[in-house]
C-alpha positions in Angstrom: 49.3 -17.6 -32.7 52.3 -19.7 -31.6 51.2 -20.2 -28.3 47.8 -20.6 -29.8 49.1 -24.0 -31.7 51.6 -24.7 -28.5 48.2 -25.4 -26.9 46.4 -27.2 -29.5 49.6 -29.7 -29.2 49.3 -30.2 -25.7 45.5 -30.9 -26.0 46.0 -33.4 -28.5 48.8 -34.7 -26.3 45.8 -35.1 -23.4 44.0 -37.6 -26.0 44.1 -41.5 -25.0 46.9 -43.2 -27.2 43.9 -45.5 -28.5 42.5 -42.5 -30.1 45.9 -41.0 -31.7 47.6 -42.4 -34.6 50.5 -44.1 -34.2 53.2 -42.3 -35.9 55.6 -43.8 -38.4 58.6 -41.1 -37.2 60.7 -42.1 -34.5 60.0 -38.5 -33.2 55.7 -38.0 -33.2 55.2 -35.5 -35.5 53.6 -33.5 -32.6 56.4 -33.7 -30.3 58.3 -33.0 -33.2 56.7 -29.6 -34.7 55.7 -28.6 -30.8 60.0 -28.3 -30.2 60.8 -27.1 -33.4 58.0 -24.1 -32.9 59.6 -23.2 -29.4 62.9 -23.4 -30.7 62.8 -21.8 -34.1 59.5 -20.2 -34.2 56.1 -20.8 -35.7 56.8 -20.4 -39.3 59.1 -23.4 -39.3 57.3 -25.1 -36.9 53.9 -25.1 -39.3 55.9 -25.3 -42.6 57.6 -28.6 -40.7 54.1 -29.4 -39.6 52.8 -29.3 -43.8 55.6 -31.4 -44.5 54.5 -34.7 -42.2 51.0 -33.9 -42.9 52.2 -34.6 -46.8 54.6 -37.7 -45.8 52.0 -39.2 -43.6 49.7 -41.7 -43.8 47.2 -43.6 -45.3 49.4 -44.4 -48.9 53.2 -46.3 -47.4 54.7 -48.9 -47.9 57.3 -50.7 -45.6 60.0 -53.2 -47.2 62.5 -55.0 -46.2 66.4 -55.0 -47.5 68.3 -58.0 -48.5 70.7 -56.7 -45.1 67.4 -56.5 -42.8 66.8 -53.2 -42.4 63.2 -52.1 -42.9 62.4 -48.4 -44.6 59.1 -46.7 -45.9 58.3 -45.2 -48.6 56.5 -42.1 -48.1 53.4 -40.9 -49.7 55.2 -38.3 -51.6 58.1 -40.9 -52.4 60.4 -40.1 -49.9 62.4 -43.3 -48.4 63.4 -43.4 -44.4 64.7 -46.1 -42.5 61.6 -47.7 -40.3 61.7 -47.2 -36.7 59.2 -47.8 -34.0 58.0 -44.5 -32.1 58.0 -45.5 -28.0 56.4 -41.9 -27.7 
């Protein structure tokens, strides 16, 4: 089953970036739950996987602080700083 969703990742990878979503992590959320499953296993890897699918898109919102720094706020309420993904 891991290497099962190891390979799903890398076919999604094959995709043209037009056709992807752009990710509001700095790390992608596949890149990130691909190296989490080959480092700590599939369980954390999906349960990590769960948790983006929840903070993810469509239902942010991006603000600005009075010091400049952007964040957005998560569909389920969380706050992180904004950062653009170059992935």
């Amino acid at each position: 089953m891991k290497y099962l969703l190891l390979i799903i990742i890398r076919m999604y990878w094959l995709l043209p970036k037009g056709r992807r979503r752009e990710c509001l992590f700095k790390e992608s959320c596949s890149h990130y739950v691909f190296a989490l499953i080959k480092s700590k296993g599939l369980k954390k890897g999906f349960k990590a996987l769960l948790l983006r699918l929840k903070q993810c898109r469509p239902g942010y919102y991006t603000f600005k602080t009075e010091d400049g720094k952007e964040w957005i706020l998560l569909k389920d309420k969380s706050i992180i700083e904004r950062t653009i993904s170059n992935v």
